[in-house]
N, C-alpha and C positions, 0 to 999 in steps of 0.2 A: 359412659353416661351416668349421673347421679340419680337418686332417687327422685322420681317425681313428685310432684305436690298432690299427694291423694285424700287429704281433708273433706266434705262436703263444703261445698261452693257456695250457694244460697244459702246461709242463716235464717232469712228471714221467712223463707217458704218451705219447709222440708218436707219432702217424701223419701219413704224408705227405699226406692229402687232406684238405681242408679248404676252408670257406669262412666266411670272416670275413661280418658282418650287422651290425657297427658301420656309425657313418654317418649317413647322414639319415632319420630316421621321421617320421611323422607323428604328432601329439601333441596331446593334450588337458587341462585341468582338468577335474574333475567332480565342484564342489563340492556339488552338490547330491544329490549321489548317486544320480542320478537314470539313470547308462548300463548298471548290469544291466537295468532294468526295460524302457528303451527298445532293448534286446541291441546298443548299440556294436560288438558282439564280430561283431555280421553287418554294421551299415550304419554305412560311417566316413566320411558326407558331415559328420559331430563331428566329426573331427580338425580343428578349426580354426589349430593350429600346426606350426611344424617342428623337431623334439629333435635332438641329433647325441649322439649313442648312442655309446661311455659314459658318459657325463658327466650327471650330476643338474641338475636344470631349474634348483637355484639356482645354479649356476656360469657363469663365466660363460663359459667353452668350450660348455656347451650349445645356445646362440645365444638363452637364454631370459633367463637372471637373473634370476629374481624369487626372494630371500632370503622370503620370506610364506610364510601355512599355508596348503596345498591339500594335505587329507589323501586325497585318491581323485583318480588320474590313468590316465590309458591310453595306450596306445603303441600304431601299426599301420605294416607295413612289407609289401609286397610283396615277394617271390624267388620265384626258378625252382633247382631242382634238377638241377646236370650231368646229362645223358643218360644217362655211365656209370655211372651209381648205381642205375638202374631196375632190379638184381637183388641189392640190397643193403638194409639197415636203415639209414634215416634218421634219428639223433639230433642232438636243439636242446640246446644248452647255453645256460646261463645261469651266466656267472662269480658274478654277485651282484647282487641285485635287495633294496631295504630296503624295506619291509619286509614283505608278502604280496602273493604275487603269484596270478593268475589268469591262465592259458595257453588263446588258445583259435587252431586252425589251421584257415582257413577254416570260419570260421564255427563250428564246433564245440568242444567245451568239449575240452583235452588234459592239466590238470595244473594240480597248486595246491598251492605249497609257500611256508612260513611259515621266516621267520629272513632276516638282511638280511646277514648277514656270507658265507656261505658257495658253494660253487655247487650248483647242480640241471638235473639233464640228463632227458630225455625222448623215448621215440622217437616221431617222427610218423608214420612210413611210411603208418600204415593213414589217417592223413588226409590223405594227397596227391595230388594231381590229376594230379599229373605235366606239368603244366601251369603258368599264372599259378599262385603260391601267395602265400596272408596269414596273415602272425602278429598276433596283437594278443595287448598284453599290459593287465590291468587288477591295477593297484597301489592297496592300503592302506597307508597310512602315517601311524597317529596321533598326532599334533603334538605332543601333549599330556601320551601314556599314558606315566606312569614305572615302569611295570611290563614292558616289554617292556628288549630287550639294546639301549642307544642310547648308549653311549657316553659321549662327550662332546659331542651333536648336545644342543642346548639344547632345552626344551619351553617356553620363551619366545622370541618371532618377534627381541629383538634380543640377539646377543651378548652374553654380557659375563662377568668374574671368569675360570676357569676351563672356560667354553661357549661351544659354536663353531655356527658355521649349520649346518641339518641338511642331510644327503643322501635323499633320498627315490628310489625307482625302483631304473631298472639302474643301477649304477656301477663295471662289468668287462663284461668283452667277451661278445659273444652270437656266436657261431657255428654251423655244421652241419656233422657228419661221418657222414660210411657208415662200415658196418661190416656184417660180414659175420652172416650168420642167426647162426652160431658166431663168439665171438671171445673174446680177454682183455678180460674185464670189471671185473677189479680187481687190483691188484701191492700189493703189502706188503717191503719190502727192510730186513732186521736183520741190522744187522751184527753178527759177535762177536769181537772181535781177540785175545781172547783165547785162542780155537781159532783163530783164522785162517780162519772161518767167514765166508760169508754165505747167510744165512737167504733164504729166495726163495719165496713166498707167491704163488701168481695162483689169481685164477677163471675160469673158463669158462659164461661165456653160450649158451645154442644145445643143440644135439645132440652132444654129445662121444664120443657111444663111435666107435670106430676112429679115434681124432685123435691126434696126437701133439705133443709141444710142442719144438720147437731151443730153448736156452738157449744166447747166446755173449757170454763176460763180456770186453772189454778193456781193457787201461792204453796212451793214447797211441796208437795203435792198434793194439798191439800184442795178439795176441789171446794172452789165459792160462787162460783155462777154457771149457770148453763138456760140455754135458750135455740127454740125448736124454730125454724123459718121455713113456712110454705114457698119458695122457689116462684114469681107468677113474671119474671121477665129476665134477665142478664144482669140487671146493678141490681145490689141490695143493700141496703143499710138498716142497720141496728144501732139503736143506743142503751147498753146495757150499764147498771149501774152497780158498784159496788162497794159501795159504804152499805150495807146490811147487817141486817143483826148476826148472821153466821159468822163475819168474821172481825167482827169484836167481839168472841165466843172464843178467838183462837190468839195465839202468842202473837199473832199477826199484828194486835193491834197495839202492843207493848213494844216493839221495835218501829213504829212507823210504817206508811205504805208510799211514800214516795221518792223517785229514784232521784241519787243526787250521787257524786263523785265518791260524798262519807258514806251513802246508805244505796248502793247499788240493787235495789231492789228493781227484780223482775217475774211478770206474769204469763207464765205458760196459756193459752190457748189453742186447741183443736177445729180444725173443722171435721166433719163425716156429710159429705155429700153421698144420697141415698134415692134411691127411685121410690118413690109412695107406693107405686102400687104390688111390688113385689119385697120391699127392702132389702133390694141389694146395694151394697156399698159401692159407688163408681167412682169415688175418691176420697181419699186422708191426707190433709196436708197441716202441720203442725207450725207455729210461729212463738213470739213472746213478743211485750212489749211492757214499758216502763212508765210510769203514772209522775208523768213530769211536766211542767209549765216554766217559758222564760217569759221574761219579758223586760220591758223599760218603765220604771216609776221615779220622780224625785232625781234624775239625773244620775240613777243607778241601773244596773239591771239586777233585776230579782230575777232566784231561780223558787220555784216553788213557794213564791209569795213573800220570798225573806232576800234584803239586799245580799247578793253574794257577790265576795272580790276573784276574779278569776287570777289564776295563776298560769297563764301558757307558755306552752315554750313549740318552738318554731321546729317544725320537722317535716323534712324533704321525701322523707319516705325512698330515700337510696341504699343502694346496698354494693360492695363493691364485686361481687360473682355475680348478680343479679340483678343491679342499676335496678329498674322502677319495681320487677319481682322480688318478693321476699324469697330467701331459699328454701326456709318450711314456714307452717304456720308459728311454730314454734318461735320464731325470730320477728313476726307481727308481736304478737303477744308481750314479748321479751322488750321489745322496744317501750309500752306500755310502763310494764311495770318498774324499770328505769325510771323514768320519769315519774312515777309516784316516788318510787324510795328517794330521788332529790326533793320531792314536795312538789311539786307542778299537780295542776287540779284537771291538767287538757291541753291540747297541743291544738295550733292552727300548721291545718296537712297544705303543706303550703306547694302550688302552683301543680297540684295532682290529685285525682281523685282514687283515693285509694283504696284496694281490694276490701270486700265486703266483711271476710276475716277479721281485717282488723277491727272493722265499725264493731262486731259481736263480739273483740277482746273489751274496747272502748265500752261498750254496754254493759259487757258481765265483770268487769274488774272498776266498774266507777270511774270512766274519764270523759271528759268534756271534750266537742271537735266542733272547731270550726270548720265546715267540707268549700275546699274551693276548688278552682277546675284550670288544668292547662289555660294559658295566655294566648292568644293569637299577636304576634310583634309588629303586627302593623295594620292603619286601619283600612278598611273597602267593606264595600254591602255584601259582599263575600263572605268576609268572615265577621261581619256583626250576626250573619243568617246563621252559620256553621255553630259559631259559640251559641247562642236561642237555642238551637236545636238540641246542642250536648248537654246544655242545663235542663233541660225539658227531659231529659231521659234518666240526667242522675237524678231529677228530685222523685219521678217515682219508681228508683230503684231502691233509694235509700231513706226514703222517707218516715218506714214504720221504726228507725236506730233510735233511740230515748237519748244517746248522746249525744246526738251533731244538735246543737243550740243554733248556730250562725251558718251562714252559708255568704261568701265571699266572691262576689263575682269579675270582681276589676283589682287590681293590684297596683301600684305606685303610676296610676296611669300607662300601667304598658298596656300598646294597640289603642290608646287615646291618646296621643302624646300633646295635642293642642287643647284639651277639654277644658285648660283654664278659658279659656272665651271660643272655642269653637263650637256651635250651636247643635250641631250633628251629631259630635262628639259627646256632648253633652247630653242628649236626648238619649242615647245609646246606654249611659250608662244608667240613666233615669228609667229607662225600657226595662234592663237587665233587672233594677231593683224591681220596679212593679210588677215584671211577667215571675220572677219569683216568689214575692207575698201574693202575688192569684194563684198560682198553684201549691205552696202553704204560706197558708195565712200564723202556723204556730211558731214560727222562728225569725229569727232575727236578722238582717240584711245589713251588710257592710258597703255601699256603693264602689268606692275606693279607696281599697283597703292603702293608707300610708300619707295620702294629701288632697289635692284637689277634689272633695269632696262633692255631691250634690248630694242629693236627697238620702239621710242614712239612718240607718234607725244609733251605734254607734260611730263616736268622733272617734276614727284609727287613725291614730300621727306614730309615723317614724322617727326615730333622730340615732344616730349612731354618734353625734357630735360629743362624749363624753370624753373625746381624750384620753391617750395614757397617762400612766401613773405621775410623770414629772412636768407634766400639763396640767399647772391647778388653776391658771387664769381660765383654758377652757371648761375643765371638769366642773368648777362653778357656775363659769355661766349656762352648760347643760343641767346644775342643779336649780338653779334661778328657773329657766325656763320651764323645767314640771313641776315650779312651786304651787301656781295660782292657775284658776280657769283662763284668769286675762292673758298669760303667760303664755298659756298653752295655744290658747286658738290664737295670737298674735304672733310665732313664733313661724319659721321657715329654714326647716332644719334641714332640708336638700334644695336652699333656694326657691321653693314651692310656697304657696301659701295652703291652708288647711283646705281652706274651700275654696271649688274654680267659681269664677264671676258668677254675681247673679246668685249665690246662696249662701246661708250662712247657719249658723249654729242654733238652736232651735231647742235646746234643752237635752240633746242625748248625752248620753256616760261617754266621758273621754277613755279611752285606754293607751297607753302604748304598747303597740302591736308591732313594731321591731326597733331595737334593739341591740347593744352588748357585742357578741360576737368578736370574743376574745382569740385572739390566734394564740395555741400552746402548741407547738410541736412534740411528739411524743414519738419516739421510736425512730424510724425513718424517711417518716412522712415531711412532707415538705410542703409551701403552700401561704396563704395569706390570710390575716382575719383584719378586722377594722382596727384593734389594736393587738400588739401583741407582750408578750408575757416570756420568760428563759425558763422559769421551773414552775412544781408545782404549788407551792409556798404562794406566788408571785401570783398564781392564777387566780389563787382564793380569795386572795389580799381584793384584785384587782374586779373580780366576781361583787366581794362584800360594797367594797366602792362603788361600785354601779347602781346596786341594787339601793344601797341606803340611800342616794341621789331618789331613786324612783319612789321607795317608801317613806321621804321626807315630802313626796307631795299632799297638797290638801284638798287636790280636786282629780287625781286619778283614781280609777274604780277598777284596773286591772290592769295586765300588763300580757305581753308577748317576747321572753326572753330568745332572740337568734344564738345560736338554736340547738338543736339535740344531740346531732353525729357530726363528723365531718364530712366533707362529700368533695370528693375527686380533689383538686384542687384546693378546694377552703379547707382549710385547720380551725375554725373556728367554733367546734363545736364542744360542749360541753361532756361525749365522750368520743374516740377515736373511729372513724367510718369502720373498724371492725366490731363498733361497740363495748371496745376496755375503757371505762373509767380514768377519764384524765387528774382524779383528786380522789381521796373518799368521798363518797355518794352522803353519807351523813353531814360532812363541811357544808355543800350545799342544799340540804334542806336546811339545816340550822339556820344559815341565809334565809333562805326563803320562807323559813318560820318566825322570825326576826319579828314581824308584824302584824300582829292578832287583832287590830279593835275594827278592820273593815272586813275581817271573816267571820263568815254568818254561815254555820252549818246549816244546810235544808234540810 
């Protein structure tokens, strides 16, 4: 077994007590479906195998590997509970489990939550012995059903085209933490740079009356705000401001205070929930957040009041020992900074929502995310409810990240396949866009991402129609086509038109948002890209070609280059799915630096 992933899990909420439950479990198939009936969930002389947690059985860090369909599997793991927790509440988290899971702690049934992308926490206290303790977990995952949110996880057992092997189970971290009878139960942080605002949102779990909340906000560690809250119900809000004289008093205000890709600036924040009448401390939970604003002006989007040209590149977020798991944090992170050193300003995490790790690399190393979510491939009132529900859960998991600008809910019409004139279809996606500007109103919504658009805040058109290198009839008419606005929304570059009946273009920023997706074989790997390329010369060549077609336009405002790694099958990525560099990393920022007068640092 390899090392587990022992990092802290929530970025966004941190306490210091904690214990990791990655590792080694014990582990089953049960294709027969046969272990509620026989209750596994009490007797695990079944666990015939051994999983290492987080990692999916088909990877092959899990110590399993088998890429096969075994849609019902279970997991059991012994722990004990520190000592000093016995006058405390005991909650299990679960980063992300795909795709229903069944929680049961010794022996008893504790919780059953549906959706594969997101996490789910529970408290056990009342089932614990305070002794030997076991978790088993019992996971549905249907191979097959193209109704549920799966991505790009294939519902055929081998790869291929544009599908990758599926993840099934946990594939993020499972831990336990105490927490007091009272504690913060949920943070919400909005910034407003406008006022020089930050909005500051928590709940209270527990007994609240005579509590009181310390709020202490700094920069570098330099403290600049703090603010005392009488506790008199569960929600509370604050709007604290920090444009003050303290800190234009400090170097703070010679470098700028808002976050952007160049000036990754973030603010520490504490809480200390306290009993009034005796001051005891019944929780410390620590956060950060980034004093940032997007938006649409002028047929551009501004980030922090100034037109900014996005540079993305498309990334799958795979890995080939760990398919949707990273193998450490370290390899989140690293993907990151890759794609700065080519020049990319931000990646669209395309068709996954990805571990929360990386959103805090994306935040503290300056990059920009579009967050999109698994696909359902086909449509029913099933899974329009399934996908609502999973967006409802990531927006407020990941809502307080200063990096995620857009959030992406439909993609080249998969799981709507008639929404050019199907009225359902089309409501659907019209739904998606509005149920996520009511639950934030600070970002920006892509309806469907690629063509048949309705209501969007940006115009996202694909066109892969570039041609290789000794195709110049087409590669022109791909550069004709993102010459002008007129060009661009009259164009139908998968047979689609931009928008499905009934809407039309309304003044948002065009981008293209895929792209490229050069095939270079490199080593041994084998596989296909939209065009392909014999060396590395050829790739740069055919790279710079692309890109000057895109920065010869006069009405795009950003772009989304496919894409970052290669992934199982596709060779088409800009480094090899192990992450080696298929050219010097400097060739391609030099590309991608090529065109300065529509980058406006924030």
């Amino acid at each position: 077994m390899s090392v587990p992933r022992n990092e802290y899990p929530r970025p966004q909420l941190v306490r210091q007590d904690w214990v990791n439950l990655n590792g080694e479990w014990d582990f089953a198939f049960d294709d027969n479906n046969v272990g509620l009936k026989e209750k596994w969930f009490q007797n695990g002389e079944t666990f015939d195998r051994k999983i290492n947690v987080p990692f999916a059985y088909q990877t092959k860090l899990s110590g399993i590997n088998d890429p096969s369909f075994h849609d019902y599997v279970w997991y059991s793991r012994e722990f004990t509970v520190p000592k000093g927790w016995n006058n405390q509440r005991v909650l299990l988290h679960f980063g992300a489990v795909d795709y229903r899971a069944w929680v049961y702690v010794n022996g008893e049934y504790a919780c059953f939550h549906e959706g594969g992308n997101v996490s789910f926490s529970l408290d056990i206290t009342d089932h614990l012995t305070w002794g030997n303790e076991k978790v088993v977990v019992r996971v549905e995952d249907p191979s097959t059903d193209e109704t549920i949110p799966r991505g790009k996880q294939f519902w055929i057992e081998q790869s291929d085209s544009i599908w990758y092997t599926r993840t099934t189970g946990i594939w993020q971290t499972v831990w336990l933490e105490p927490v007091s009878p009272t504690h913060v139960s949920k943070l919400r942080l909005t910034p407003d740079i406008d006022r020089g605002d930050i909005i500051v949102e928590f709940e209270v779990s527990g007994e609240f009356i005579n509590k009181k909340a310390d709020i202490e906000i700094s920069f570098q560690g330099e403290k600049v705000a703090k603010d005392t809250i009488e506790v008199f119900e569960p929600y509370n809000k604050r709007s604290i401001n920090l444009y003050n004289r303290q800190i234009f008093r400090t170097s703070f205000h010679h470098i700028g205070w808002n976050w952007s890709p160049e000036n990754p600036n973030l603010f520490d924040i504490k809480f200390t929930l306290k009993d009034e009448d005796n001051q005891v401390i019944l929780d410390e939970v620590e956060s950060y957040f980034g004093m940032r604003k997007i938006h649409i002006e002028n047929e551009m989007v501004y980030l922090n009041n100034k037109p900014y040209y996005q540079k993305l590149v498309l990334d799958q977020g795979y890995w080939p020992e760990g398919l949707l798991t990273a193998p450490t944090d370290d390899d989140l992170k690293k993907d990151i900074e890759l794609a700065l050193e080519m020049g990319f300003n931000g990646c669209r995490k395309h068709q996954k929502v990805e571990d929360p790790r990386f959103l805090y690399w994306a935040d503290k190393l300056g990059f920009l995310v579009w967050g999109e979510c698994a696909a359902f491939p086909s449509y029913s009132e099933d899974a329009a409810s399934r996908l609502t529900k999973e967006w409802i859960e990531i927006i407020e998991r990941d809502y307080n990240h200063p990096s995620i600008v857009a959030w992406v809910p439909v993609n080249e019409s998969w799981g709507v396949p008639f929404i050019k004139a199907n009225k359902q279809q089309q409501h659907h996606s019209l739904a998606m866009y509005h149920l996520i500007h009511s639950l934030d109103p600070t970002r920006l919504v892509i309806s469907n991402d690629g063509w048949e658009l309705t209501e969007t805040d940006i115009c996202a058109i694909h066109n892969y129609n570039h041609g290789s290198n000794d195709e110049k009839i087409k590669y022109e008419d791909f550069k004709e086509s993102l010459l002008t606005k007129e060009n661009l929304l009259n164009s139908k570059p998968a047979g689609r038109g931009i928008y499905a009946d009934g809407f039309e273009h309304k003044g948002e920023p065009i981008l293209l948002t895929e792209f490229g997706g050069i095939g270079f074989k490199v080593g041994e790997d084998s596989g296909w890209g939209y065009t392909s390329v014999k060396d590395e010369q050829e790739f740069i060549a055919d790279y710079r070609r692309v890109m000057e077609a895109v920065y010869a336009s006069k009405s795009l405002h950003g772009y989304c280059y496919t894409q970052l790694t290669d992934v199982e099958q596709e060779i088409n990525g800009l480094l090899s799915y192990n992450r080696e560099p298929k050219c010097e990393l400097t060739k391609i920022r030099e590309i991608n630096d090529m065109w300065h007068s529509n980058i406006v640092k924030a």
